[in-house]
Rosetta silent file (secondary structure, phi, psi, omega in degrees, C-alpha in Angstrom):
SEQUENCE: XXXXXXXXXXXXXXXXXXXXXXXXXXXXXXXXXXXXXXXXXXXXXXXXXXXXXXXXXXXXXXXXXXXXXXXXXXXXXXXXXXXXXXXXXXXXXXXXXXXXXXXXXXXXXXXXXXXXXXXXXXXXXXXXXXXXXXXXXXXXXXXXXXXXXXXXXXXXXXXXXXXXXXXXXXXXXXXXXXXXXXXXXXXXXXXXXXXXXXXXXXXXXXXXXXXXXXXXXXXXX
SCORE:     score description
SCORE:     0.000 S_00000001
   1 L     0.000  -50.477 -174.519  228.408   86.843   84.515 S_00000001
   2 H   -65.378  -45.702 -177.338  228.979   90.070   86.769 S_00000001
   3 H   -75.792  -19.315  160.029  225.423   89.917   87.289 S_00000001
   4 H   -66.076  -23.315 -166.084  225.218   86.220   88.276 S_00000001
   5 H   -87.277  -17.458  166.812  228.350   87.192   90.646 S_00000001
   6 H   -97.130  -18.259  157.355  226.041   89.979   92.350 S_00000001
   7 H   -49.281  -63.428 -157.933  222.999   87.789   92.786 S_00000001
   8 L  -111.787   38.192  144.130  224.834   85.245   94.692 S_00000001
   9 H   -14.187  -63.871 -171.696  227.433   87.285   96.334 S_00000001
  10 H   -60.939  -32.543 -177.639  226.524   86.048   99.584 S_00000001
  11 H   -81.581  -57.869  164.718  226.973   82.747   98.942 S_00000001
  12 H   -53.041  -37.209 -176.107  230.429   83.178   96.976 S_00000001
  13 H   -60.937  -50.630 -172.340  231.756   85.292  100.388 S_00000001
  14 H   -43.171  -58.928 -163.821  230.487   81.987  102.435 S_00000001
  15 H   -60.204  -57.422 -161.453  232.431   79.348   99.805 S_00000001
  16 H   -45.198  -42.626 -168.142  235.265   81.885  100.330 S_00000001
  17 H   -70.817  -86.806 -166.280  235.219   82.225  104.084 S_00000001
  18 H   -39.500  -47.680  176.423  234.996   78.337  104.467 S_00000001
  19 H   -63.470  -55.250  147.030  237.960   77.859  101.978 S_00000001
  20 H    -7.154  -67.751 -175.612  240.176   80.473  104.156 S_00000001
  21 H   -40.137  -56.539 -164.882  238.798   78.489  106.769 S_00000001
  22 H   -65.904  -60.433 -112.558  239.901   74.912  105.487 S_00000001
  23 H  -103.427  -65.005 -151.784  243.625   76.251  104.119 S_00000001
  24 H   -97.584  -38.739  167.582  244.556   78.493  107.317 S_00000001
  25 H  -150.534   41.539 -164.488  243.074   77.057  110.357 S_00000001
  26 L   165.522  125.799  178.139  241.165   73.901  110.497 S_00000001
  27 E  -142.135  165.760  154.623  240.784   70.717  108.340 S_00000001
  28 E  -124.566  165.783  176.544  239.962   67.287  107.939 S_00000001
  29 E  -117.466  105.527  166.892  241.619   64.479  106.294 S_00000001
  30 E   -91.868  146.272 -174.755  240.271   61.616  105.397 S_00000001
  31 L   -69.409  111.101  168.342  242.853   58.203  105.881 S_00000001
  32 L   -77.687  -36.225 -160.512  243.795   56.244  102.818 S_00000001
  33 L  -107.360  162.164  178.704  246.605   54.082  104.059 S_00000001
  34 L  -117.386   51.485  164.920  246.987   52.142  107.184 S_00000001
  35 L   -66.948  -43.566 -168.425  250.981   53.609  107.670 S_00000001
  36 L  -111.871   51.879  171.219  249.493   55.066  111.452 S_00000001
  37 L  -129.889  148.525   46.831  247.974   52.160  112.897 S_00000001
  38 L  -108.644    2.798 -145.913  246.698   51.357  115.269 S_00000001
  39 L   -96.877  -45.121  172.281  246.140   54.773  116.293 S_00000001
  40 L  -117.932  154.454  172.494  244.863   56.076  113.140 S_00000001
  41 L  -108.249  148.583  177.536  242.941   53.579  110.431 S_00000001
  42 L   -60.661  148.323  176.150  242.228   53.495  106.913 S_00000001
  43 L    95.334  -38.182  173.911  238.588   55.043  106.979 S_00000001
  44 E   -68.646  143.475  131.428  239.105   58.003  109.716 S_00000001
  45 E  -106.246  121.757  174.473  238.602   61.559  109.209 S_00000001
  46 E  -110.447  169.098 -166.026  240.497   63.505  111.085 S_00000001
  47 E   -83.940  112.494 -175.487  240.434   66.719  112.794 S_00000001
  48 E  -124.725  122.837  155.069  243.532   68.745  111.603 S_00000001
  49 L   -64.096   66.711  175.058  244.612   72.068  113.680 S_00000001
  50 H   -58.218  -28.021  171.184  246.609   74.250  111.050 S_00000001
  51 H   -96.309   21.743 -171.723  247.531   76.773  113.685 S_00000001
  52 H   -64.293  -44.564 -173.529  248.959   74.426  116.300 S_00000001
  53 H  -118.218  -24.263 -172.101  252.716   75.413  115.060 S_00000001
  54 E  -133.558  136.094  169.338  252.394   78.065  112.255 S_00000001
  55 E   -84.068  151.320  170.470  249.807   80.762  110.639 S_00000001
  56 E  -128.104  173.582  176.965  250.746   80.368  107.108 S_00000001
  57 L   -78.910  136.687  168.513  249.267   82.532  104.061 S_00000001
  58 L   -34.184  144.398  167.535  246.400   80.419  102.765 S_00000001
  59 L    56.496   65.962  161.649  247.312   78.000   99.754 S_00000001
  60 L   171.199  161.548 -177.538  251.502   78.317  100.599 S_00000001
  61 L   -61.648  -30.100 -147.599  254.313   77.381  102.788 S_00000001
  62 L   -55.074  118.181 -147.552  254.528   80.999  103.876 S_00000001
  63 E  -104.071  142.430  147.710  254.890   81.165  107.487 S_00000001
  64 E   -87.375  -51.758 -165.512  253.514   84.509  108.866 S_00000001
  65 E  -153.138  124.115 -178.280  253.720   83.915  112.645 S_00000001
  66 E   -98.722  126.038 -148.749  255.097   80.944  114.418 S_00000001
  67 L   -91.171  -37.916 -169.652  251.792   80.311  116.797 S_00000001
  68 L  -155.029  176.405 -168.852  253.910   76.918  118.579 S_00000001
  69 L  -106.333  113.133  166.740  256.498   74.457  119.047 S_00000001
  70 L   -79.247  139.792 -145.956  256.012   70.747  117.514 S_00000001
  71 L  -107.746  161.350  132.207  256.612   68.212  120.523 S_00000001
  72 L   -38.834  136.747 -160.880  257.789   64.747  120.214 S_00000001
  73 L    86.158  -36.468 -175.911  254.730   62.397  120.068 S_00000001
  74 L   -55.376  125.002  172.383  252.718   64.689  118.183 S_00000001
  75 E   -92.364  115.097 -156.100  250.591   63.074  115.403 S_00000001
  76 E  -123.197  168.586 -162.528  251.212   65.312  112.373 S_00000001
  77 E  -132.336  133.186 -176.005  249.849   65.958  108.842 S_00000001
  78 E  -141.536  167.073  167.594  252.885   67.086  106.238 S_00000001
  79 E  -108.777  135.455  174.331  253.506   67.590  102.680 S_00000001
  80 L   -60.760  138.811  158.882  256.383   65.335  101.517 S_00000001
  81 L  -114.346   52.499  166.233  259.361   67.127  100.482 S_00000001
  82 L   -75.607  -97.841 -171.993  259.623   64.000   98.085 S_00000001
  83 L  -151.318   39.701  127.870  257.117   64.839   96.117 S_00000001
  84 L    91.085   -9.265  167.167  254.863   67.025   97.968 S_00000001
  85 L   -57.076  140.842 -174.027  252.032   64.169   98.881 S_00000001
  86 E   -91.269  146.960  152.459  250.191   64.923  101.663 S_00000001
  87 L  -129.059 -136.201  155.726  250.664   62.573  105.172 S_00000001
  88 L  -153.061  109.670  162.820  250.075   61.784  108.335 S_00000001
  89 E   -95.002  173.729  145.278  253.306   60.544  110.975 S_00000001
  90 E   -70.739   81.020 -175.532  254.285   60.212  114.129 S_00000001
  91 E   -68.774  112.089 -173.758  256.478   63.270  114.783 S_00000001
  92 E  -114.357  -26.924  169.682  259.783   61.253  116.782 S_00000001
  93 E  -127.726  166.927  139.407  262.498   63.664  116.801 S_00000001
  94 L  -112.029  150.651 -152.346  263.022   67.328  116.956 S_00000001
  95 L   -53.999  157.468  156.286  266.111   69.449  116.188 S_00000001
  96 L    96.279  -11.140 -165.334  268.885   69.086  117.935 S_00000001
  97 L   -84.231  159.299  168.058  267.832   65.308  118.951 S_00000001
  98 E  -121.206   81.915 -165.383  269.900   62.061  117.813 S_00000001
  99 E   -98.934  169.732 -159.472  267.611   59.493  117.065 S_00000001
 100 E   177.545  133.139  170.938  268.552   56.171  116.001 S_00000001
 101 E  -120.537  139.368  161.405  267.050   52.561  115.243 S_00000001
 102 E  -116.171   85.058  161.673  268.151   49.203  115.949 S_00000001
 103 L    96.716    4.940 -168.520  266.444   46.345  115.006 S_00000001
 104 L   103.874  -19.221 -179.107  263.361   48.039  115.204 S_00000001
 105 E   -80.989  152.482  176.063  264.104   49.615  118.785 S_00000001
 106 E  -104.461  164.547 -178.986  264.238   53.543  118.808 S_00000001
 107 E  -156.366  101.743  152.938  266.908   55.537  120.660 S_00000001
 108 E   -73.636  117.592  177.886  266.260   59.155  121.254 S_00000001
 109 L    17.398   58.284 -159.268  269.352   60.633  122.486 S_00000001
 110 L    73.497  -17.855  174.164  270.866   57.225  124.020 S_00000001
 111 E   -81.193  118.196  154.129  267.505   56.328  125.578 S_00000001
 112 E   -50.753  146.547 -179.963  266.181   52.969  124.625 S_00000001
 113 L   -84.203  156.194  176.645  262.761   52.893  123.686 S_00000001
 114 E  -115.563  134.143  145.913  260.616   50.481  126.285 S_00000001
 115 E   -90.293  149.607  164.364  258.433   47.699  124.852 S_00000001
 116 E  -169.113 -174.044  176.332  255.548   45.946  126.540 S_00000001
 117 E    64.746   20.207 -168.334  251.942   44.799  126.283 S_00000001
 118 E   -76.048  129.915 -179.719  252.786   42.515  123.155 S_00000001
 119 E  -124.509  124.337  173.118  249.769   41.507  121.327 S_00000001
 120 E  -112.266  138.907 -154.484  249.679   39.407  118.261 S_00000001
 121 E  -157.245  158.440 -175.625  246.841   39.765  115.919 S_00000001
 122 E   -99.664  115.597 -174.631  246.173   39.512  111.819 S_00000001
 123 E   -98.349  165.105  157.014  246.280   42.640  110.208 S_00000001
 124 E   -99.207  116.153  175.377  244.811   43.671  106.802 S_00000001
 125 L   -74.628  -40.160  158.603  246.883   44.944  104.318 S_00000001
 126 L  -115.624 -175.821  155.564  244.301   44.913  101.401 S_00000001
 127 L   -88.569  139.184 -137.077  241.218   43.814  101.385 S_00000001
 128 L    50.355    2.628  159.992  241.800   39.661  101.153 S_00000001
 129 L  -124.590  116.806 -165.510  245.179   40.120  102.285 S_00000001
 130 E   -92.402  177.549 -174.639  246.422   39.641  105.665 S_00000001
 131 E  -177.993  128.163  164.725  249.584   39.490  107.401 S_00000001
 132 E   -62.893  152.610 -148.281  250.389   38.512  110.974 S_00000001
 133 E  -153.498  138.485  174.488  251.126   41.380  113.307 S_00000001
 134 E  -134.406  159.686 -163.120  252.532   41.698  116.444 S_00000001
 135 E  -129.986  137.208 -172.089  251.373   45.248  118.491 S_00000001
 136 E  -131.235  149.202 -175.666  253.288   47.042  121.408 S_00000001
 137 E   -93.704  131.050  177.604  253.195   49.786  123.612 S_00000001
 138 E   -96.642  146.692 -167.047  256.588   51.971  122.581 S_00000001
 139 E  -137.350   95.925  166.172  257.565   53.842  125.789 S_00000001
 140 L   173.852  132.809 -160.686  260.319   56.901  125.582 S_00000001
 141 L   102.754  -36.375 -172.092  260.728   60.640  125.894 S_00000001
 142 L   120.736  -15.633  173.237  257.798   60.489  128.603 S_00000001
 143 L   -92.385  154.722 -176.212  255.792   59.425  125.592 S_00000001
 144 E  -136.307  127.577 -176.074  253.520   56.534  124.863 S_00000001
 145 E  -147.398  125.481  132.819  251.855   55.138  121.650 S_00000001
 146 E    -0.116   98.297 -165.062  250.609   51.807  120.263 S_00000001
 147 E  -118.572  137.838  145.851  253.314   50.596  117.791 S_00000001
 148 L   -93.846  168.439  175.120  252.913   47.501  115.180 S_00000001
 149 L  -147.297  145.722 -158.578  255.540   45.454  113.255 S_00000001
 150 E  -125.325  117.827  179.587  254.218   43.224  110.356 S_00000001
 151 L   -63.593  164.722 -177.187  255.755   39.810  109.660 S_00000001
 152 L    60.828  -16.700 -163.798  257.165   38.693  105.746 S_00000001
 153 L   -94.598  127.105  151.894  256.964   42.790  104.905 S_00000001
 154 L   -69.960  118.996  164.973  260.696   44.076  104.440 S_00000001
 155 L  -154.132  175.230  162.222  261.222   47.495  105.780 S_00000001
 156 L   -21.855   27.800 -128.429  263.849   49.690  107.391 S_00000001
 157 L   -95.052   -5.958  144.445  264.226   48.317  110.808 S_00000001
 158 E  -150.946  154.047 -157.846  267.686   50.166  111.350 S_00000001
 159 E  -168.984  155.981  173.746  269.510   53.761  110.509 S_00000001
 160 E    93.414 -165.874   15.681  271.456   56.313  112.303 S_00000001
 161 E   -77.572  142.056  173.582  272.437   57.521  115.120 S_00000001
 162 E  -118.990  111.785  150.735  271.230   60.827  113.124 S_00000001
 163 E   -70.329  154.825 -179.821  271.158   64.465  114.351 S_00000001
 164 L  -107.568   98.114  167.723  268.529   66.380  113.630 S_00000001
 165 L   -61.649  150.845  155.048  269.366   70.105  112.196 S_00000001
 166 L   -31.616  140.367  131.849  267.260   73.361  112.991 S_00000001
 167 L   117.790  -36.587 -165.410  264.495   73.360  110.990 S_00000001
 168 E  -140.400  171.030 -155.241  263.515   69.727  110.607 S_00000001
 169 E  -148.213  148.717  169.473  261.617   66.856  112.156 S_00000001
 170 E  -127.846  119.078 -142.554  262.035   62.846  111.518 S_00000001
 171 E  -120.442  101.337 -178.998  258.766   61.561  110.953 S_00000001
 172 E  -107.888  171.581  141.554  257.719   57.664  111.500 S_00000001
 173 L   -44.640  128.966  172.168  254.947   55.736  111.260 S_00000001
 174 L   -88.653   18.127 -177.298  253.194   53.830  113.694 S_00000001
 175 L  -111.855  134.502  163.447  252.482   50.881  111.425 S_00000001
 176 L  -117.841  -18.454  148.942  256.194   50.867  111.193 S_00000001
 177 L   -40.799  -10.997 -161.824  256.299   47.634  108.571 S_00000001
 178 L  -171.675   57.569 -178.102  253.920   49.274  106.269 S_00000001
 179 L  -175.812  118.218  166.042  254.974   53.518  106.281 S_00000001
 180 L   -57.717   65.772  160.028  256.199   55.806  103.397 S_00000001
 181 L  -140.071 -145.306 -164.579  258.224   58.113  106.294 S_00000001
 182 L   -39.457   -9.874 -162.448  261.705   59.660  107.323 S_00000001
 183 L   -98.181   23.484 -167.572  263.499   56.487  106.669 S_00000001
 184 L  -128.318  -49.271 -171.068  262.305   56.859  103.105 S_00000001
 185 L  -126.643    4.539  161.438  261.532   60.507  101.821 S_00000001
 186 L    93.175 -171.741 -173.150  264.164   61.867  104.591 S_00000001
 187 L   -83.731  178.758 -169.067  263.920   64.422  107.520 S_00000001
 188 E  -124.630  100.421  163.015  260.672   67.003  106.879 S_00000001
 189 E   -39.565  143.441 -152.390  261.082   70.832  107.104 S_00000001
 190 H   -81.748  -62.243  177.351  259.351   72.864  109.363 S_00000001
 191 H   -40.832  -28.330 -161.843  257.530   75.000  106.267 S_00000001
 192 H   -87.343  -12.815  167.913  256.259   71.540  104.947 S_00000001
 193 E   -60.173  109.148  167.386  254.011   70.991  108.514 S_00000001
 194 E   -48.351  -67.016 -167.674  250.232   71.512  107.678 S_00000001
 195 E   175.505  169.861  163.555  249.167   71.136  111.299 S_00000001
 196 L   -95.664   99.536  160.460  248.494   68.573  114.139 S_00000001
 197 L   -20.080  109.789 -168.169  245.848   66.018  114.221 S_00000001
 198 L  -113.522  -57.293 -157.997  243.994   66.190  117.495 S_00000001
 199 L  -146.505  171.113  171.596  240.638   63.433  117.023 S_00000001
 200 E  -117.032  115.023  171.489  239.253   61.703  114.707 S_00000001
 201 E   -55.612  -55.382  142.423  236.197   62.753  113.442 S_00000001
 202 E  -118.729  153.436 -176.334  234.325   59.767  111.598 S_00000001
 203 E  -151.115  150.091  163.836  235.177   56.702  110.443 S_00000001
 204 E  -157.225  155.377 -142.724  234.364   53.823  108.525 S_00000001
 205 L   -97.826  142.108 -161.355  235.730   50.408  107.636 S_00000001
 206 L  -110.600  -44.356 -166.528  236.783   50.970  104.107 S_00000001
 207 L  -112.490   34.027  158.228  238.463   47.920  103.965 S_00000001
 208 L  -137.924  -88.528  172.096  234.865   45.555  104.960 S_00000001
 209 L  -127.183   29.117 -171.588  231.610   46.788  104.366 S_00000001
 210 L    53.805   29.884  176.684  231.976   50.682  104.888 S_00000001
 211 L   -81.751  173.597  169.450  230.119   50.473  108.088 S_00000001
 212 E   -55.315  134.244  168.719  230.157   53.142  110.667 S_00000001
 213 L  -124.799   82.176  177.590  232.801   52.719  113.348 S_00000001
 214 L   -81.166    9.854  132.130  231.120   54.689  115.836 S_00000001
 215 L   -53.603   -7.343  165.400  233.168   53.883  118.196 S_00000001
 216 L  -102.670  -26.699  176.278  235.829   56.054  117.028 S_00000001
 217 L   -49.684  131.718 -165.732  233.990   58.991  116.431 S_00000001
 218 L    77.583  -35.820  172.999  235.597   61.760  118.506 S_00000001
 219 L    -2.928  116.911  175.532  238.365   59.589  119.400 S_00000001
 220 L   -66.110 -178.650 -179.120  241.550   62.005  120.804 S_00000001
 221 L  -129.484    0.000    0.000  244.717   61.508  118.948 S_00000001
């Protein structure tokens, strides 16, 4: 064994190096669920930035050095503190904020969210199952993202007004009809942020014939 482990040394430093690599400051994810669409899809890989807000010690929460601040808007990749599943939100509040839903509209610290640009279209939930959809531009905070709401699906569509303690972030989906986030598994701790999702690296439809959607490739986030 020790002598298989000094033959291929070089090659064990490499796997090592790369794993460092993956854990501490760069990743990708590939998308199971379609909880962030339209923005992200079942089928992406994405580009995940682990030092955008913290260095951590490789394989743990352990914060070493806090490298940045996570903004509102920010598309973010967490470990539940459910039960520790990894995901990917819409980061909507940040301490000290009072967020709130009504009816589906958000309210960030008394500002209504603006809708516009409503498009209705058939989404896929499974493959053979569909649902009517209707898709919006959400406007507030100075930020802007592509929002859906899915007809027949029961979900959360109001809660709050909620402060936001130090410390933590309330995290939604942009699918908001069809996403496992804060209104479900709670606010998120700052130790449980992996990193931010900046593009999406490849994609492919998953849920047709697995072709290339090379039209996404590179995509910003």
């Amino acid at each position: 064994m020790l002598h298989w482990i000094r033959t291929n040394r070089s090659f064990l430093l490499l796997l090592l190096g790369f794993g460092l690599f993956r854990t501490a400051i760069a990743d990708w994810n590939p998308i199971p669920s379609g909880s962030m669409r339209p923005t992200v899809l079942e089928g992406d890989v994405v580009l995940v930035n682990r030092v955008a807000y913290d260095l951590k010690l490789p394989l743990t929460d352990v914060v070493l050095a806090r490298l940045g601040e996570p903004q509102r808007g920010d598309v973010v990749t967490f470990s539940s503190p459910q039960d520790g599943t990894r995901l990917i939100k819409r980061l909507v509040a940040v301490p000290g904020d009072v967020v709130e839903m009504r009816d589906e509209r958000l309210f960030i610290n008394g500002e209504a969210a603006q809708y516009d640009g409503a498009e209705q279209l058939s989404e896929a939930l499974l493959p053979g199952m569909e649902r009517p959809a209707t898709r919006l531009t959400e406007s507030i905070q100075g930020h802007q993202r592509r929002v859906q709401w899915l007809q027949g699906v029961r979900a959360r569509s109001s809660f709050g007004p909620l402060s936001v303690p130090a410390g933590q972030y309330l995290m939604l989906g942009d699918n908001r009809d069809n996403s496992a986030d804060s209104r479900y598994i709670g606010l998120v701790p700052r130790e449980r942020l992996i990193g931010q999702a900046k593009a999406v690296l490849v994609s492919a439809d998953i849920l047709g014939h697995w072709w290339p959607r090379f039209e996404r490739f590179g995509q910003a986030l």
